[in-house]
C-alpha positions in Angstrom: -10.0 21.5 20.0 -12.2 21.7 22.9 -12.6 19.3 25.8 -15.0 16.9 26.5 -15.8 15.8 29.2 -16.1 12.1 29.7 -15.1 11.6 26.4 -11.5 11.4 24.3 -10.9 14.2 22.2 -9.8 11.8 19.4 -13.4 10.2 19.5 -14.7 13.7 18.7 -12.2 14.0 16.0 -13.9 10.5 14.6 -16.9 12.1 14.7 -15.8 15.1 12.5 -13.9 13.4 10.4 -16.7 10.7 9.4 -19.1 13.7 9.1 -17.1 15.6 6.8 -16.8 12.4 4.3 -20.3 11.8 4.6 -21.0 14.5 2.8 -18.2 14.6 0.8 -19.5 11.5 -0.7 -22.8 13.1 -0.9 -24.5 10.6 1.4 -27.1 12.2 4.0 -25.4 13.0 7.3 -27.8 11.3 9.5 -27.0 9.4 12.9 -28.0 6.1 11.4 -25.2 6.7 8.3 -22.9 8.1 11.0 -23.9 4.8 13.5 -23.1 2.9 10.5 -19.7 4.4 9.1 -18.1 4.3 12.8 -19.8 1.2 13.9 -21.1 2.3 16.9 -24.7 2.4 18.3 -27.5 5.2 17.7 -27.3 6.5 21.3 -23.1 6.9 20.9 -23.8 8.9 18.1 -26.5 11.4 19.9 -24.0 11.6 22.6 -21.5 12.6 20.7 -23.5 15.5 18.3 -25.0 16.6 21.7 -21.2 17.6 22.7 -20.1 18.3 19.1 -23.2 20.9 19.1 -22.0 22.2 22.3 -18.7 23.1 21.7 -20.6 24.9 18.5 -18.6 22.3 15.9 -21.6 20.5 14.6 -25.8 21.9 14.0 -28.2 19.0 14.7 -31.5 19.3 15.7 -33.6 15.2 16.7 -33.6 13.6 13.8 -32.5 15.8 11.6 -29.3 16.1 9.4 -25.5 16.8 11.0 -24.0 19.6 9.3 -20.6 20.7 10.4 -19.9 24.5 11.7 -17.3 26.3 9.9 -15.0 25.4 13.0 -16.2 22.4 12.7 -15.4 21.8 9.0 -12.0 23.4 9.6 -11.2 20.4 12.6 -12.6 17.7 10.5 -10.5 18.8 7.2 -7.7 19.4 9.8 -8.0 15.6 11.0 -8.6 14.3 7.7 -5.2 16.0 6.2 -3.3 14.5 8.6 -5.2 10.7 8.1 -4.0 11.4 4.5 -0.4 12.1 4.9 0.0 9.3 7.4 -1.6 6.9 5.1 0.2 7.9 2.2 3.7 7.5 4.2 2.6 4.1 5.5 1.4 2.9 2.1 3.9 4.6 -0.6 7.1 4.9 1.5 6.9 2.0 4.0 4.6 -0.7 1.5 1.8 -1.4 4.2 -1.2 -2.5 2.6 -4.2 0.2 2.4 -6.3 -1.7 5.1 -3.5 -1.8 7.8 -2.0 1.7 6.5 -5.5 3.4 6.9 -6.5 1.8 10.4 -3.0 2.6 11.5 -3.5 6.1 10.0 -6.6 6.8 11.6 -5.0 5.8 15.2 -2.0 7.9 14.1 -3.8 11.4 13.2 -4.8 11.9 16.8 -1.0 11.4 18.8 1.2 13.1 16.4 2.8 16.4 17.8 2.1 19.0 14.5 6.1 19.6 14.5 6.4 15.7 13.3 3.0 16.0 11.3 5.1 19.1 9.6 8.3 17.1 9.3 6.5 13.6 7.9 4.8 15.8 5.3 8.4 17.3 4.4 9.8 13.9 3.9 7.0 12.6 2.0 6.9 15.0 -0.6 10.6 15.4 -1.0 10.6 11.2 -1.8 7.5 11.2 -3.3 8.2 14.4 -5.4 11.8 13.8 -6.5 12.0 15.0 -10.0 14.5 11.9 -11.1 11.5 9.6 -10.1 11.8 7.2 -7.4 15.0 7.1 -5.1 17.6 4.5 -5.5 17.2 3.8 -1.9 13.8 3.5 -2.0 13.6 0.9 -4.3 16.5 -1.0 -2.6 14.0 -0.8 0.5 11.4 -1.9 -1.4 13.3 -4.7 -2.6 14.5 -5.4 1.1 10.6 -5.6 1.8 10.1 -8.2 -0.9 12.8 -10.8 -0.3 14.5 -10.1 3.4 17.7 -9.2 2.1 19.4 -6.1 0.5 19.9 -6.3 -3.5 23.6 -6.4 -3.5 23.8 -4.4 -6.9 21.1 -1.4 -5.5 23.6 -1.3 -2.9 26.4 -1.1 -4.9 25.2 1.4 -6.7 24.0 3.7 -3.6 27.4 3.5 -2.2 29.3 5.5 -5.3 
């Protein structure tokens, strides 16, 4: 992605991201809806579509709707992939609860190097996707979770 000056790029990856589902959802992509979603004020927002539409990721004209470029729509899918897959592995493999797993997620997507992005999504769907359902160990860690301790016959079991 492009730089911005005075700004993170990860903001501008919010930005994307939240326009994307907008319209996924098939609310109007307006800077009020957009203000709203990110919690941020109206003049954040026109900021940020003013760079967005500069770097030629977003077309908004005053007070119109946001629509996303295809480069646009190709970052924002990117970010939201990857908000996905970390939620997924925080939820399903490590038992966070959605609310933690997806603001952890959404800090997450923007630090990740794409070789561990790659990797993580490797692991998940070879646990996730293991054709004898869910791994012994998995369940012995969900267990470990849920009481503190390991369950000595899970355990016993794992070691033959």
């Amino acid at each position: 992605m492009k730089d911005f000056p005075g700004q993170q790029t990860e903001s501008m990856e919010d930005y994307l991201e939240t326009i994307a589902l907008l319209k996924e959802e098939g609310r109007t992509v307006s800077v009020t809806a957009i203000s709203k979603v990110m919690g941020v004020k109206k003049p954040s927002v026109d900021w940020a579509l003013r760079k967005l539409s500069e770097a030629g990721l977003v077309l908004h004209e005053k007070y119109g709707d946001v629509k996303l470029t295809d480069e646009g729509a190709m970052l924002a899918e990117d970010v939201y992939k990857r908000h996905r897959m970390l939620r997924q592995f925080l939820v399903d493999i490590l038992a966070i609860d959605d609310e933690t797993a997806n603001a952890d997620a959404c800090r997450m997507e923007h630090v990740l190097s794409r070789t561990s992005l790659s990797r993580l999504e490797m692991f998940i769907d070879f646990v996730l996707k293991n054709p004898h359902g869910t791994p012994e160990w998995l369940k012995g860690f969900n267990y470990y979770i849920e009481y503190g301790k390991r369950d000595n016959d899970l355990f016993a079991r794992c070691k033959r």
